[in-house]
Legacy VTK file of the C-alpha trace (Angstrom):
# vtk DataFile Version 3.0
C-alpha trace
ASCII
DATASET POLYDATA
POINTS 314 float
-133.924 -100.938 38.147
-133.139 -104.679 37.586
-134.988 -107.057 36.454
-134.011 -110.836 36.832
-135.960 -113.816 34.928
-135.260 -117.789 35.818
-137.134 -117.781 32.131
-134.934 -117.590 29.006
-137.240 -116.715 26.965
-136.740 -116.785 22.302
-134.160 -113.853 21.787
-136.719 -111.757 19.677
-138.901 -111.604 23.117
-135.567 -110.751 24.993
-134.755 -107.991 22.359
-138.080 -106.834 22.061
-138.372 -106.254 25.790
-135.207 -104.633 26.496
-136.102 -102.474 23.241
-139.067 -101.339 25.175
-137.556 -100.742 28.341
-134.271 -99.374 27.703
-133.614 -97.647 31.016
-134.004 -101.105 33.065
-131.162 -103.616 33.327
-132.390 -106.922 32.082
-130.958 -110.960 33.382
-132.697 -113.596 31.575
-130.990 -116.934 32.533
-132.610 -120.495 32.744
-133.088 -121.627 36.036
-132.633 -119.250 39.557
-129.035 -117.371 40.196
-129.528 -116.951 44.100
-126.841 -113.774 43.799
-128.525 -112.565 40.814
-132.502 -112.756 42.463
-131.284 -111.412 45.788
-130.220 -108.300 43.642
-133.257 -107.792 41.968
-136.025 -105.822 42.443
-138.535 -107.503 39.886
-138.920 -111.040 39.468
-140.206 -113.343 36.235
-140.629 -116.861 37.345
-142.815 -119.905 36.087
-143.653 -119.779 39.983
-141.998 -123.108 40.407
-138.633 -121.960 41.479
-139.295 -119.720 44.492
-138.571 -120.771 48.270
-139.549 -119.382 51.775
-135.904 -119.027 51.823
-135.595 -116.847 49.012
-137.952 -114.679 49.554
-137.131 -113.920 53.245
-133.188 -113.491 52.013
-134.348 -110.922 49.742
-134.362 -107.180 50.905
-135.036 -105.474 47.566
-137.778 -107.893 45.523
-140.814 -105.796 45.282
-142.872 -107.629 42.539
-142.840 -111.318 41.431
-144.138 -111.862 37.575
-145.854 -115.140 37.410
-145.796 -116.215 34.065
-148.312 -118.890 34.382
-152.120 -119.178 35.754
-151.142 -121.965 38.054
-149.814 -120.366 41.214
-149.633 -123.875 43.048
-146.051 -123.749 44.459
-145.977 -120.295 45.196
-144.696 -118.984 48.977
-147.613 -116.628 49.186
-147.261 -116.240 53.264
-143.367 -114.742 52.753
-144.376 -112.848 49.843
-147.117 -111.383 52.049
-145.172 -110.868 55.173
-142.350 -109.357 53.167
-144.699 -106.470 51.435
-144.478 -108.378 47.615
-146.713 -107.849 45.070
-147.391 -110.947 42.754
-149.280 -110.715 39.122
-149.770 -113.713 36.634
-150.746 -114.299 33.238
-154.062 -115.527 33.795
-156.633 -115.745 30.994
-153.534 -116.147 28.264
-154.515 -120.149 28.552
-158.250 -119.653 27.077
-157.587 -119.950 23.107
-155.629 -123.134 23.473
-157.331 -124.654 26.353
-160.933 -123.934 25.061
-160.023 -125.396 21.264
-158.423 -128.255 23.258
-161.554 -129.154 24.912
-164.189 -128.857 22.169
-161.437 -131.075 20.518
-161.951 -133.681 22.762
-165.818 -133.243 23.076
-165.779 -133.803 18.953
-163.287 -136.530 19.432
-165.904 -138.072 21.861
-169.248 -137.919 19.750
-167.380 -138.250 16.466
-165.935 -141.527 17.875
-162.573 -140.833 16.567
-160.528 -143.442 18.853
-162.515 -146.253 17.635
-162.009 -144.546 14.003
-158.275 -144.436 14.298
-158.141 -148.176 15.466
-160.520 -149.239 12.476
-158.693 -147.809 10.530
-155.140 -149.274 11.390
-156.943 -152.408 11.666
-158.162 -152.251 7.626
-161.888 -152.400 9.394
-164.808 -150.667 7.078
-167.139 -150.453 10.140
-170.061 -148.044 9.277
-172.369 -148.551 12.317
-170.186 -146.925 14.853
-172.896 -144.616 17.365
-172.088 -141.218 15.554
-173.216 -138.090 17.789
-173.304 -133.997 17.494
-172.641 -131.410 20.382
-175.910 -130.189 18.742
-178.085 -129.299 21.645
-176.233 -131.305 24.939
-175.216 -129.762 27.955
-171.967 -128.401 29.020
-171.650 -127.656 33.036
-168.259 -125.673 33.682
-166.922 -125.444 36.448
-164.809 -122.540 37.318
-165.808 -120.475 34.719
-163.562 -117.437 34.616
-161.398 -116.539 31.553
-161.089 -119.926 29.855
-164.141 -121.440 31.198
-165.944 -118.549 29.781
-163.833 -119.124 26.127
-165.131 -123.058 26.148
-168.858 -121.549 27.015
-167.996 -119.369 23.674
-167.086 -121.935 21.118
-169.593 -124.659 22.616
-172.640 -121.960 21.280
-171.309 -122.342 18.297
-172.493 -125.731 18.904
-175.943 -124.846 19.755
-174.839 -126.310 23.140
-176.308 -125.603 26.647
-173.756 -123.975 28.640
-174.030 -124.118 32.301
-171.058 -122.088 34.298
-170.417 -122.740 38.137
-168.269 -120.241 39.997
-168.202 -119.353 44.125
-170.718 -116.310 43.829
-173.000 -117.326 40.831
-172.419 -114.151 39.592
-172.979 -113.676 35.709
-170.811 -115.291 32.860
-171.390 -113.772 29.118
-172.036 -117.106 27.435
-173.554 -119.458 30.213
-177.349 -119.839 29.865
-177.321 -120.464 33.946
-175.196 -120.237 36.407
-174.725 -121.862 40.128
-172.257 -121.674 42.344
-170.307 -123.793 44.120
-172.749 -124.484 47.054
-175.475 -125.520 44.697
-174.190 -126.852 41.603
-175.194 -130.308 42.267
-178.593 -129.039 41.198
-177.257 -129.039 37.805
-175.107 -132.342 37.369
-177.825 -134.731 36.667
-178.734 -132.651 33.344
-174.877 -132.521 32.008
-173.855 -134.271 29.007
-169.601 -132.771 29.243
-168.352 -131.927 32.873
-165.591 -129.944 32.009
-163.561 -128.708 35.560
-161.330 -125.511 34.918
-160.778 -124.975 39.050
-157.110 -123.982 40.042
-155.876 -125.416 43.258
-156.760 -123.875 45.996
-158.136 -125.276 50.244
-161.732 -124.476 48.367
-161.380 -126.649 45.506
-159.367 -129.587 46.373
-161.279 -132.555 46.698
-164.085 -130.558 45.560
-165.942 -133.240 43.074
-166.425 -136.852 45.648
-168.344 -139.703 44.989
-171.826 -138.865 45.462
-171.346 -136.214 42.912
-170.526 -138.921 40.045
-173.686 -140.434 41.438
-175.799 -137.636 40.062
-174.074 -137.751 36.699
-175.388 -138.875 33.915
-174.204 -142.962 32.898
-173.745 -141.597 29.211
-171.617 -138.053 31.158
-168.662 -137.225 29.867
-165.584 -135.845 32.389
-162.705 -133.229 31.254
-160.044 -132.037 33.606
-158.168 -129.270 32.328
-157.772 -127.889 35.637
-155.823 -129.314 38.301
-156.099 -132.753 39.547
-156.503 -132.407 42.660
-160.000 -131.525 42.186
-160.975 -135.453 43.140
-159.022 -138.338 44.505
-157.497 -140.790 42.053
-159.716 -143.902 44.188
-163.209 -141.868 43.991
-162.792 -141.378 40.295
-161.027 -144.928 39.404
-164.206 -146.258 41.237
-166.834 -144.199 38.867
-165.190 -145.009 35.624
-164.955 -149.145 36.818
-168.735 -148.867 38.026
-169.515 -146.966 34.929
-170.955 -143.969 36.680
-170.039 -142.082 33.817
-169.352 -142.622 30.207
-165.470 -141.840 30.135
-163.096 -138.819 31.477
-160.918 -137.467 29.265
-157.741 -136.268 31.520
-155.117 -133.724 31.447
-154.086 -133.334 34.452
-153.275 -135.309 37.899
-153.131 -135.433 41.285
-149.096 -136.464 40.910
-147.661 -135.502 37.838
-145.971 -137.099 35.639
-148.763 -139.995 35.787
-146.910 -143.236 36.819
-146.723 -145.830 34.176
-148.430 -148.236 36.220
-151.467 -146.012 37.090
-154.503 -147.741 35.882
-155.372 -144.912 34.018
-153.466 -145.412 30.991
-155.115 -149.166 30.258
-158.852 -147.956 30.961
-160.998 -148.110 27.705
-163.149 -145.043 28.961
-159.723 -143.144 29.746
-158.180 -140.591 27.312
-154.954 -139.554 29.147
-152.964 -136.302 27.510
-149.915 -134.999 29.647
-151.210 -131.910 30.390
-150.731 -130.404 27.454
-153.943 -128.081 27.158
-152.710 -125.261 27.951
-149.359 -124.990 25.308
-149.183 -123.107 22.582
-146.406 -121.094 20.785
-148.107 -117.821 21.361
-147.832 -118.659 25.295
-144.682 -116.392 26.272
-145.447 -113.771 23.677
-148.877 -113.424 25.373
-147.246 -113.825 28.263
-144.925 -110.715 27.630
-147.316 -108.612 26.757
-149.245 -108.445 29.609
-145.851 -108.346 31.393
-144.599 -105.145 29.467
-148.268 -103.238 30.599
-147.846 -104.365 34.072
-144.086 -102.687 33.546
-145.033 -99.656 32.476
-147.763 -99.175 35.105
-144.848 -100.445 38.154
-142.648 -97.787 36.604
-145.293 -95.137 36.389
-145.972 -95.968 40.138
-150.079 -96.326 38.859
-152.461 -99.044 39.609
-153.538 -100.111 36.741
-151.751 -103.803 36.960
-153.560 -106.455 35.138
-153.911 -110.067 37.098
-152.861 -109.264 41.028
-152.779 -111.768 43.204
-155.259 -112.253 46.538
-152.510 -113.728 48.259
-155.267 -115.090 50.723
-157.086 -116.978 47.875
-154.125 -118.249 46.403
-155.501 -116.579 42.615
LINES 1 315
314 0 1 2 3 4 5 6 7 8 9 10 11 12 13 14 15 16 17 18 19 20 21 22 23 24 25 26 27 28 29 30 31 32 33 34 35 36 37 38 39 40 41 42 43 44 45 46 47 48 49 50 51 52 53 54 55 56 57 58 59 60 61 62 63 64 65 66 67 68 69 70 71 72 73 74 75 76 77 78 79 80 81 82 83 84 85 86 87 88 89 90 91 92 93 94 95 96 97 98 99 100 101 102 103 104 105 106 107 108 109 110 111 112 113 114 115 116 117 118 119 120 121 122 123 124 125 126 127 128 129 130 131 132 133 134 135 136 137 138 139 140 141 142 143 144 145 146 147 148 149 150 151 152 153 154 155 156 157 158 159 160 161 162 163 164 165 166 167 168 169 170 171 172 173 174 175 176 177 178 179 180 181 182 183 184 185 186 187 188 189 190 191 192 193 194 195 196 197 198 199 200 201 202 203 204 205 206 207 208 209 210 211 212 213 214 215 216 217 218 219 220 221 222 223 224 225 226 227 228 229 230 231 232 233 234 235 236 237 238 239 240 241 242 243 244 245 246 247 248 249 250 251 252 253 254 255 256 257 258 259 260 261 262 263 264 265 266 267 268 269 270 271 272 273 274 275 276 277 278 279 280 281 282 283 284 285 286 287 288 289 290 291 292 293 294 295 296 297 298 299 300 301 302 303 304 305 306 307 308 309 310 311 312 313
């Protein structure tokens, strides 16, 4: 059996793997080797990489390896016709995307950007507006693995979690939950809007302007998710009317984010280059739930953890 990664993973992870699986023939390399993936029968990709043309060159790929939630670029319609089985690391992002964004709900109500620039300016100003996360109201929506985390660590707040999905169906640590028919019922009580939605034909555009209409002027926006969730214009327009309070930003709808996007010059903008999700514990994670899907593909079970609905795109 051979295994071919575009990933070049630390050498303890290479080691460790091979270690484990001593009877399959390992290529880690940075970057696709067409001769190399076209003898392969399992595939570890980012999912940036892969072509149409790839995948219908290939007569021996059986399973593609995602490592990474965001499945984006990914030629699900060849994979599909060509009988391939795709699996991802999803829910590996929660611990670092869930501290990230209580970070920057603390950094809001704890007024730390004003705090930095006092202090670089020599400025003892004591009468900044100090808040708490004490008892507001966090809406979520998409909450799955790492909307579920931030739900987690805002009780810790004594926060009101509110968690939005497509069937409403329960969430451990939301208080309610709507889904994504009626969830506009809920935006006019939300302090945070925090948006953990991948990209999919469901989601994209999904927030417009009459929904920052129903938000709160002192609302608070976090995109952690993809930023194609709403169109640059409709949320430029919300933060220059003041529909809401600020939006604190890690992703875009084009990546990198263009120095001359107003974005970076807004006051009520916090722009981080989406960052949220990184962590040094991402590939080991990432591994590990690689080495059980392994062993199950080599046991010929079906016990894989995160397959693909090739039809939902997640």
């Amino acid at each position: 059996m051979k295994i071919y990664s575009s990933i070049l993973p630390a050498e303890v992870l290479r080691e460790d793997v091979k270690k484990e699986f001593p009877q399959v023939s390992f290529e880690f390399h940075k970057g696709i080797k067409e001769e190399l993936f076209l003898d392969a029968e399992i595939f570890i990709t980012y999912g940036e990489d892969l072509t149409e043309e790839l995948i219908y060159k290939t007569d021996k790929l059986r399973w593609i390896m995602v490592m990474s939630a965001g499945l984006d670029r990914m030629p699900f319609e060849a994979c599909k016709k060509r009988g391939i089985f795709v699996t991802n690391v999803r829910g590996i992002h929660k611990i670092p995307m869930a501290e990230f964004t209580i970070g920057m709900m603390l950094q809001h109500v704890k007024q730390m950007r004003s705090l930095w620039t006092n202090e670089q300016a020599e400025s003892w100003e004591r009468k900044l507006p100090m808040g708490e996360l004490y008892g507001k109201t966090l809406l979520i929506l998409g909450i799955g693995a790492i909307g579920g985390e931030v739900a987690r660590l805002a009780k810790a707040f004594n926060m009101k979690t509110i968690g939005v999905n497509r069937s409403g169906r329960e969430a451990e640590w939301a208080d309610e939950k709507f889904t994504m028919d009626n969830y506009r019922e809920a935006l006019p009580e939300a302090d945070f809007i925090v948006s953990v939605m991948p990209s999919t034909n469901e989601t994209k555009h999904f927030l417009d302007a009459s929904d920052f209409e129903l938000m709160k002027d002192s609302a608070v926006f976090i995109n952690i998710g993809r930023g194609d969730l709403v169109k640059d214009e409709v949320l430029l327009a919300a933060l220059q009317e003041k529909k809401i309070a600020h939006a604190y930003l890690d992703v875009f709808y084009e990546e990198p984010l263009k120095a001359s996007h107003p974005f970076w010059m807004m006051e009520n903008v916090t722009v981080t280059p989406h960052i949220s999700s990184l962590t040094k514990n991402y590939l080991p994670r990432s591994f590990e739930i690689f080495k059980h899907n392994l062993h199950t593909y080599i046991k010929n079970d079906s016990n894989y953890l995160n397959v693909i609905d090739m039809d939902r795109g997640y």
